[in-house]
PDB file as gemmi writes it, atoms N, CA and C in Angstrom:
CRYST1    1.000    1.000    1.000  90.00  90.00  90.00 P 1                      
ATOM      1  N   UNK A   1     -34.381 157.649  20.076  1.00  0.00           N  
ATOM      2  CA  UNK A   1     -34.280 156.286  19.601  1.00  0.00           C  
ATOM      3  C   UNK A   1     -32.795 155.911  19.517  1.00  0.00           C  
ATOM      4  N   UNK A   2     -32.768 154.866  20.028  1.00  0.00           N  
ATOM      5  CA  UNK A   2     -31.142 154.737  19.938  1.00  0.00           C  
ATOM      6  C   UNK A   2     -30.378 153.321  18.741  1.00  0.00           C  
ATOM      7  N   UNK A   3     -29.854 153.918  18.175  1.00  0.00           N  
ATOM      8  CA  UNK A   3     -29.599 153.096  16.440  1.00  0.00           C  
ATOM      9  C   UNK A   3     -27.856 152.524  17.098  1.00  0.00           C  
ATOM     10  N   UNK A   4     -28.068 151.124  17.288  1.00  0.00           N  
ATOM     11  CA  UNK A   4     -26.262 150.421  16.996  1.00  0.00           C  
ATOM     12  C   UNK A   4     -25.926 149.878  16.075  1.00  0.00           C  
ATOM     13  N   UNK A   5     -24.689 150.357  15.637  1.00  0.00           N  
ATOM     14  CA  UNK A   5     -23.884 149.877  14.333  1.00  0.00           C  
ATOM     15  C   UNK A   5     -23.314 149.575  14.736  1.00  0.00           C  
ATOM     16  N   UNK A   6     -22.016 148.610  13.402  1.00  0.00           N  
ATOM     17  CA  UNK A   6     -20.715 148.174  14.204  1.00  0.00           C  
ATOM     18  C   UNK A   6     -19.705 149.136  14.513  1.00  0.00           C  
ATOM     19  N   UNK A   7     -18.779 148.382  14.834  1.00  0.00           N  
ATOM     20  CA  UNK A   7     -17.556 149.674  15.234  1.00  0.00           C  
ATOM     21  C   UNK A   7     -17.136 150.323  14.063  1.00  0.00           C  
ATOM     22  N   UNK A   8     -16.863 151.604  14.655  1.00  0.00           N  
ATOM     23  CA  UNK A   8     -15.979 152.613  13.575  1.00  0.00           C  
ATOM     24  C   UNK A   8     -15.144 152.120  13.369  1.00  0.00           C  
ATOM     25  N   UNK A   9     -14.907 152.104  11.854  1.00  0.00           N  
ATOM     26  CA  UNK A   9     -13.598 151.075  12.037  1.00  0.00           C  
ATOM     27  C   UNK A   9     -12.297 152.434  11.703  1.00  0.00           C  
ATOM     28  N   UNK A  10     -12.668 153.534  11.535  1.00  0.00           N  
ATOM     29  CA  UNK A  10     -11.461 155.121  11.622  1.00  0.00           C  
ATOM     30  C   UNK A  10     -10.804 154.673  13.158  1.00  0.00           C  
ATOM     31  N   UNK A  11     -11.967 154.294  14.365  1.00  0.00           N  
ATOM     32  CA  UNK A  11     -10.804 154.160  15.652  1.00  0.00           C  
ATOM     33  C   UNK A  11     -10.470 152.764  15.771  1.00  0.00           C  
ATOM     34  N   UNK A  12     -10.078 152.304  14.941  1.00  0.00           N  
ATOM     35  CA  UNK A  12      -9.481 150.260  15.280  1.00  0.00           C  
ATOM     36  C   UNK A  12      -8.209 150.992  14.859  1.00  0.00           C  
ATOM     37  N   UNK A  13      -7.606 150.042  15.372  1.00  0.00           N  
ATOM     38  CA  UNK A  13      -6.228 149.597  15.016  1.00  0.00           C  
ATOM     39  C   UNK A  13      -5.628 148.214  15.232  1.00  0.00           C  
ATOM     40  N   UNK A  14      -4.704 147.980  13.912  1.00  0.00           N  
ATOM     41  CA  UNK A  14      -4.598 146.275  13.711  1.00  0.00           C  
ATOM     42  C   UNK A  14      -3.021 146.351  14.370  1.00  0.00           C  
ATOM     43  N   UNK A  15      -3.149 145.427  14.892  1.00  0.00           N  
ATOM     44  CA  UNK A  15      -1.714 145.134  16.056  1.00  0.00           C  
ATOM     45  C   UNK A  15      -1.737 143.613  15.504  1.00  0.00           C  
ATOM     46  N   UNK A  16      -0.122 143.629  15.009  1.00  0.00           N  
ATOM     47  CA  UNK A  16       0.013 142.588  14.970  1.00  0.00           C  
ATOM     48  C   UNK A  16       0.997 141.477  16.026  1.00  0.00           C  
ATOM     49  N   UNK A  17       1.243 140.488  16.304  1.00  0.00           N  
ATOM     50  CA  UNK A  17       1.965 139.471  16.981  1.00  0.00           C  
ATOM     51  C   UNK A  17       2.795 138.688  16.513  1.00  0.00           C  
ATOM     52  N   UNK A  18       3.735 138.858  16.450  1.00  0.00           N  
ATOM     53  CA  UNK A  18       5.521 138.612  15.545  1.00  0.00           C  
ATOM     54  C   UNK A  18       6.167 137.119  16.871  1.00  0.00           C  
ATOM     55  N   UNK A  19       6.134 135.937  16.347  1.00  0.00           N  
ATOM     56  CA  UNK A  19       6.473 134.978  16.772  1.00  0.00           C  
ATOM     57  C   UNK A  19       8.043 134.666  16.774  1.00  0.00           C  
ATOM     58  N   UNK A  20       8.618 134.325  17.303  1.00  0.00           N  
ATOM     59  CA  UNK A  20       9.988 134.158  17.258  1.00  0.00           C  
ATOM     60  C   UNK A  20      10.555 132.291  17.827  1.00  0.00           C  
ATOM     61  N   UNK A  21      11.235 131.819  17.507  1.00  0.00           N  
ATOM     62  CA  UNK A  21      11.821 130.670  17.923  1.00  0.00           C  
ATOM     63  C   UNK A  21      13.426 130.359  17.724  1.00  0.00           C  
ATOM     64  N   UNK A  22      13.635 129.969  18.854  1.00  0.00           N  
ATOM     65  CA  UNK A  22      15.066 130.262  18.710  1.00  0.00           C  
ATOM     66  C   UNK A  22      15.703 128.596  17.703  1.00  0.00           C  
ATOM     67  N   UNK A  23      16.546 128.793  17.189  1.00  0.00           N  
ATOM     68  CA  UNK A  23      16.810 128.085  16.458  1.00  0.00           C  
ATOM     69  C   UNK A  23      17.600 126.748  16.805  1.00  0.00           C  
ATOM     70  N   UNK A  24      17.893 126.962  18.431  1.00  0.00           N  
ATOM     71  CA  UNK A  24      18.486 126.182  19.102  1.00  0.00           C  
ATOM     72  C   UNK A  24      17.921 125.221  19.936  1.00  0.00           C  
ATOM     73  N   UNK A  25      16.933 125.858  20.834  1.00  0.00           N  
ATOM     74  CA  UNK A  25      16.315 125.446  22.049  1.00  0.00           C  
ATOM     75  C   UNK A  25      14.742 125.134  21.414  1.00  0.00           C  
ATOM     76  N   UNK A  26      14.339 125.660  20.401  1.00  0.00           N  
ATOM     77  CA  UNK A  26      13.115 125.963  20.369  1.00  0.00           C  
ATOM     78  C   UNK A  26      12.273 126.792  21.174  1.00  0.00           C  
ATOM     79  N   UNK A  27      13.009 127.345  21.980  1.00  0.00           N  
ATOM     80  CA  UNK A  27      12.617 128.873  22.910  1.00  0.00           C  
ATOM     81  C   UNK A  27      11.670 129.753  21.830  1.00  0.00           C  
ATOM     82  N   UNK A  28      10.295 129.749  22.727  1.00  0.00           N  
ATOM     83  CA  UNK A  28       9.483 131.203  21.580  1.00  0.00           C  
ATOM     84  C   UNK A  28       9.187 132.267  22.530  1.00  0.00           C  
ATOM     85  N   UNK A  29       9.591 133.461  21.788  1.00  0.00           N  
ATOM     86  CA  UNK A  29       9.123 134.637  22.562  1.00  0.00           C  
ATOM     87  C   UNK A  29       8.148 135.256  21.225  1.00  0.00           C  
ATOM     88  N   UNK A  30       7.228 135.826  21.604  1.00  0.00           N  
ATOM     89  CA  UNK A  30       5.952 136.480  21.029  1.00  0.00           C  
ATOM     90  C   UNK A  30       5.968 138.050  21.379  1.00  0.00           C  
ATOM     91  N   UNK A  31       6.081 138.967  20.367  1.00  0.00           N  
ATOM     92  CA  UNK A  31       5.977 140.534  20.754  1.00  0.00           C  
ATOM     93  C   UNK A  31       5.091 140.863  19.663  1.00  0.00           C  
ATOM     94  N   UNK A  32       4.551 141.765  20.534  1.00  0.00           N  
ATOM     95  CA  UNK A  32       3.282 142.429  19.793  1.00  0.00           C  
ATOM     96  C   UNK A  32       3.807 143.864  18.886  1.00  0.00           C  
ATOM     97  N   UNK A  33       4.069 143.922  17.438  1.00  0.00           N  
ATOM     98  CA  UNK A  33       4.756 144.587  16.925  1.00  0.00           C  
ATOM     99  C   UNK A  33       4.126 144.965  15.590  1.00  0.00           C  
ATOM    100  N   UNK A  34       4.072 146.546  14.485  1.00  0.00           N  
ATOM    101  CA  UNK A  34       3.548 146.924  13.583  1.00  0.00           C  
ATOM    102  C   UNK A  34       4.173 146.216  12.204  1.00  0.00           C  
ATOM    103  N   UNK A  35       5.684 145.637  12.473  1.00  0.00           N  
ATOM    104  CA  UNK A  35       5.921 145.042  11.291  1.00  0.00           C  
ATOM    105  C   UNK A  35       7.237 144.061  11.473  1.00  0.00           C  
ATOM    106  N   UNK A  36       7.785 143.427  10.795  1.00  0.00           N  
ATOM    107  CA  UNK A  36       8.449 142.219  11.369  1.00  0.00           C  
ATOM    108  C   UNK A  36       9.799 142.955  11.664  1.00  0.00           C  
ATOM    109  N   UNK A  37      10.028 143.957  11.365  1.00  0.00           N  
ATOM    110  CA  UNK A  37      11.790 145.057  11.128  1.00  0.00           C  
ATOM    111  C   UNK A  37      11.263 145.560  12.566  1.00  0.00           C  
ATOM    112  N   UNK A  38       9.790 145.670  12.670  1.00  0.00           N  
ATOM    113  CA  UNK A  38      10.091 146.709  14.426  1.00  0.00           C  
ATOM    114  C   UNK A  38       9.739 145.082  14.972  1.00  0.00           C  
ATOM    115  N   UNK A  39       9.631 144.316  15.040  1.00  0.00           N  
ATOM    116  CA  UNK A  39       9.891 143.037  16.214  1.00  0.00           C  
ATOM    117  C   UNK A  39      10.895 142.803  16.006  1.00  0.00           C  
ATOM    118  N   UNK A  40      11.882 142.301  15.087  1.00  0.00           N  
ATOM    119  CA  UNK A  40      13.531 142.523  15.080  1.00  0.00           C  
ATOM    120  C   UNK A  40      13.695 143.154  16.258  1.00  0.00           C  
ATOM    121  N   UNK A  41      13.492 144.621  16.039  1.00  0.00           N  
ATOM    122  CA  UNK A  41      14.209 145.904  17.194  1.00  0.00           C  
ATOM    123  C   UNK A  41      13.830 145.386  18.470  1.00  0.00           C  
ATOM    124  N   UNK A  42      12.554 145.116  18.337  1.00  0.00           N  
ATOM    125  CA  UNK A  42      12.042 144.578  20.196  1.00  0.00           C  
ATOM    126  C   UNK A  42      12.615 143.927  20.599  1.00  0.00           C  
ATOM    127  N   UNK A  43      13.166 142.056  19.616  1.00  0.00           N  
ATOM    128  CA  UNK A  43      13.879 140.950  19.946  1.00  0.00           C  
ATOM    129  C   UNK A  43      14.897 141.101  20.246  1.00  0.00           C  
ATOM    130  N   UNK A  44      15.449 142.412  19.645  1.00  0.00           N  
ATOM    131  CA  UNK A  44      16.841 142.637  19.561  1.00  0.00           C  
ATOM    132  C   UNK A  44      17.155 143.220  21.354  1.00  0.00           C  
ATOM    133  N   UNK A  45      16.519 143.867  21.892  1.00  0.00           N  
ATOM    134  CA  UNK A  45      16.480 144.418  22.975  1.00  0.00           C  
ATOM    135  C   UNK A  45      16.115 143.709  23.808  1.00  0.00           C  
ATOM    136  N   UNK A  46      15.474 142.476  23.387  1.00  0.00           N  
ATOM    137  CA  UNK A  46      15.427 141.460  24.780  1.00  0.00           C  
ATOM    138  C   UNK A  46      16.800 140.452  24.596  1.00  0.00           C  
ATOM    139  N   UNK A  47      17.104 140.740  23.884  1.00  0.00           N  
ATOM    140  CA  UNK A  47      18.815 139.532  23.466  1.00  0.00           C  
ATOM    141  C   UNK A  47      18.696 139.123  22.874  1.00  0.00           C  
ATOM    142  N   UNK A  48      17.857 138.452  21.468  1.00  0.00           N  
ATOM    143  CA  UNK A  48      17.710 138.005  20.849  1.00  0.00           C  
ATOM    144  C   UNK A  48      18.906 138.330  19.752  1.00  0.00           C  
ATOM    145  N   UNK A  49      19.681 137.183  19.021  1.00  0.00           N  
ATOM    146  CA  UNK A  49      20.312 137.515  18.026  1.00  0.00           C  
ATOM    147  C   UNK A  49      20.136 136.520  16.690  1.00  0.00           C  
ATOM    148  N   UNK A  50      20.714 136.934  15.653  1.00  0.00           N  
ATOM    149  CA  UNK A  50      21.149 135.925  14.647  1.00  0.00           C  
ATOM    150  C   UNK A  50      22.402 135.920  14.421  1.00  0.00           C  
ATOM    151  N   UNK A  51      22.982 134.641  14.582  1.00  0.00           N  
ATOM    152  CA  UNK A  51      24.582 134.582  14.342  1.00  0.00           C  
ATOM    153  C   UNK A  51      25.241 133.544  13.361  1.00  0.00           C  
ATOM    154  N   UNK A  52      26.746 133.747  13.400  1.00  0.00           N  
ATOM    155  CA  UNK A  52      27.443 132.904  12.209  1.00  0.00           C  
ATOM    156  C   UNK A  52      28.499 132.728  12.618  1.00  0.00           C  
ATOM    157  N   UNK A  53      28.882 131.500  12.759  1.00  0.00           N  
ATOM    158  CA  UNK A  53      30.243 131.387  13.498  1.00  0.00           C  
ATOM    159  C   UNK A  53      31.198 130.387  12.191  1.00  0.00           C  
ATOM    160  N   UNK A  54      32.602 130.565  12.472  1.00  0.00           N  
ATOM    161  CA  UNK A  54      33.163 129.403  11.205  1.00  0.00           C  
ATOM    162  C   UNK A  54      32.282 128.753  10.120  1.00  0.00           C  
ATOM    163  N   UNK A  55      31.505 127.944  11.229  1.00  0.00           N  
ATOM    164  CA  UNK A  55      30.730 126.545  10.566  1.00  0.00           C  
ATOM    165  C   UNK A  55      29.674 126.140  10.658  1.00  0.00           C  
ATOM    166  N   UNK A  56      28.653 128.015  11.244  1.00  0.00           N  
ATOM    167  CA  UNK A  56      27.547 127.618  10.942  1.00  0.00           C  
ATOM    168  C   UNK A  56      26.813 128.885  11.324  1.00  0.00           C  
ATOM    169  N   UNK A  57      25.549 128.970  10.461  1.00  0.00           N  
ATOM    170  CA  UNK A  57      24.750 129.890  10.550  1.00  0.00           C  
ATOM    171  C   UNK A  57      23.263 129.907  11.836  1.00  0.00           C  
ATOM    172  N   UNK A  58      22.831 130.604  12.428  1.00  0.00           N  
ATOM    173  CA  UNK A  58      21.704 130.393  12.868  1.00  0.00           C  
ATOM    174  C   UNK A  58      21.379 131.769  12.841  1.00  0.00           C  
ATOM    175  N   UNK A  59      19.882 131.603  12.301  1.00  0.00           N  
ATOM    176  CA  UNK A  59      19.051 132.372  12.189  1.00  0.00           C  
ATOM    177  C   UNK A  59      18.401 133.253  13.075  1.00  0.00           C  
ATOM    178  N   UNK A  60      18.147 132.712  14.408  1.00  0.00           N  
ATOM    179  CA  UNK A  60      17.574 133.575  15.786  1.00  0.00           C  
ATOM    180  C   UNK A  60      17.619 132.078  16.906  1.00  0.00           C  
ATOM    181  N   UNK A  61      18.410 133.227  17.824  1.00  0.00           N  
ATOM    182  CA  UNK A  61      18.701 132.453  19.040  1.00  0.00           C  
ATOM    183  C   UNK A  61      18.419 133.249  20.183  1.00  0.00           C  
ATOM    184  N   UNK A  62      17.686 132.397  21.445  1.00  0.00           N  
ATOM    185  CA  UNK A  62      17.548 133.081  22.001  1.00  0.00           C  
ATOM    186  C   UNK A  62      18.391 133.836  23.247  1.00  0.00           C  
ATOM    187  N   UNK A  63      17.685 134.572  24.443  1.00  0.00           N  
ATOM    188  CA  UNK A  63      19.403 135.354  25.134  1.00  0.00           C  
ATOM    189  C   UNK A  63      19.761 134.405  25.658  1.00  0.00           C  
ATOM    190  N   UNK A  64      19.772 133.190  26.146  1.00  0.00           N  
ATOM    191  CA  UNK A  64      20.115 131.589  26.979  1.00  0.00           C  
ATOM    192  C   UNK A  64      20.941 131.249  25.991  1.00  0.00           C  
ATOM    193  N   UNK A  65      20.785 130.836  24.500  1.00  0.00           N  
ATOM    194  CA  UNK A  65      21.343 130.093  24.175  1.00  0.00           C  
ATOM    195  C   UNK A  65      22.786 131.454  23.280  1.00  0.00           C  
ATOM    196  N   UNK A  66      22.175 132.890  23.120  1.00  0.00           N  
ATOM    197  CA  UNK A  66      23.523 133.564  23.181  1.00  0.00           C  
ATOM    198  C   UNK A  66      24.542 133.443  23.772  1.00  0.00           C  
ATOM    199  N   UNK A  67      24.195 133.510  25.488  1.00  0.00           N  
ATOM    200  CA  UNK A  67      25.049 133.386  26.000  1.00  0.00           C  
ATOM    201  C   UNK A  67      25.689 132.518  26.476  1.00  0.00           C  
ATOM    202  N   UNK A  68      25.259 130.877  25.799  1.00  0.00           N  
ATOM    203  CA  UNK A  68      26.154 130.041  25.893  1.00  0.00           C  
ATOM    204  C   UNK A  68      27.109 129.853  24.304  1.00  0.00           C  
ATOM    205  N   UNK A  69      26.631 130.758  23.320  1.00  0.00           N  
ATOM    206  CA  UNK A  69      27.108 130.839  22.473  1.00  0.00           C  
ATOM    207  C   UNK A  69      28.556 131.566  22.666  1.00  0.00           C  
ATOM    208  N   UNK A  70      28.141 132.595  23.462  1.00  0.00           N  
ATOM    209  CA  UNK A  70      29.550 133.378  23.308  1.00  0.00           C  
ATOM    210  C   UNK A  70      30.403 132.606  24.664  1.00  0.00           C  
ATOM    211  N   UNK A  71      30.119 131.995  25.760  1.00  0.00           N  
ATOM    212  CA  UNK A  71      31.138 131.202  26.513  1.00  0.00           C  
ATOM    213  C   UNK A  71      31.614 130.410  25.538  1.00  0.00           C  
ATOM    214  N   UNK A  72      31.253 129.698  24.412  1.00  0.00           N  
ATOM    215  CA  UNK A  72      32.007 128.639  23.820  1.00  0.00           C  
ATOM    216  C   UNK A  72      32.909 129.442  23.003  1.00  0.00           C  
ATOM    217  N   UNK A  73      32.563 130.778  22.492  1.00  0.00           N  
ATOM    218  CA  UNK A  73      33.309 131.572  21.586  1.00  0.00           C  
ATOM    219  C   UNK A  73      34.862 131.563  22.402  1.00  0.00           C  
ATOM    220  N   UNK A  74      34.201 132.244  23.767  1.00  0.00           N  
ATOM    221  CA  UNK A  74      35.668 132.564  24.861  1.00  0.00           C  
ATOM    222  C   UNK A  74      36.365 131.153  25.195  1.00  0.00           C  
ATOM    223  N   UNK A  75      35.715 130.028  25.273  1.00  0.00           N  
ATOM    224  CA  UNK A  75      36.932 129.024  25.613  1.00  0.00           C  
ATOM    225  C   UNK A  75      37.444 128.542  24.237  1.00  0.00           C  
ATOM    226  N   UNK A  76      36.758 128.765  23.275  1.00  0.00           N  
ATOM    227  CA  UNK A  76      37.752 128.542  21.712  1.00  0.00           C  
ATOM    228  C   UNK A  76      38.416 129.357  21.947  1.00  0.00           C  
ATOM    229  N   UNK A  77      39.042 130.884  22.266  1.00  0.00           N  
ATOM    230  CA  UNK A  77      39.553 131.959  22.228  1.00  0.00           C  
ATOM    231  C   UNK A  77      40.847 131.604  22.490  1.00  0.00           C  
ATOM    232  N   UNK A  78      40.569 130.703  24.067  1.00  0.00           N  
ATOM    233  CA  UNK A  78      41.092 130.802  25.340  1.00  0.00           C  
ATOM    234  C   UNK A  78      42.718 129.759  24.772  1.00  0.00           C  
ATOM    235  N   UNK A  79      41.629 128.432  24.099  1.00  0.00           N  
ATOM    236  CA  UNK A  79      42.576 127.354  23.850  1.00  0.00           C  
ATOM    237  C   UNK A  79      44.220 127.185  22.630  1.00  0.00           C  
TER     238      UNK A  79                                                      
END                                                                             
């Protein structure tokens, strides 16, 4: 006789999905991550940063708008 229950829930595992938006562009990248410190690490490895310059803070930007962050850094540098 064959008896179905629901799933075991000993073999689930909860995965969660850590949203990101860049603070500039509104750029979102989405990583599938166990807690928001290990999507940090992931974001961090796709370019993702948070920065602070003189006169202003941003929270998460994405690698596009980094790296127009740091060309403006180098022609302030430059001038």
């Amino acid at each position: 006789m064959l008896i179905l229950k629901k799933p075991d829930q000993s073999e689930l595992e909860v995965i969660t999905m850590v949203r990101c938006v860049c603070c500039n562009c509104t750029n979102e990248e989405t990583v599938q991550a166990v807690s928001k410190e290990a999507a940090a690490i992931q974001l961090q490895k796709l370019g993702w940063r948070a920065y602070e310059t003189d006169d202003e803070i941003g929270a998460n930007a994405c690698p596009d708008c980094v790296k127009s962050l740091e060309e403006i850094e180098r022609e302030e540098s430059a001038a």
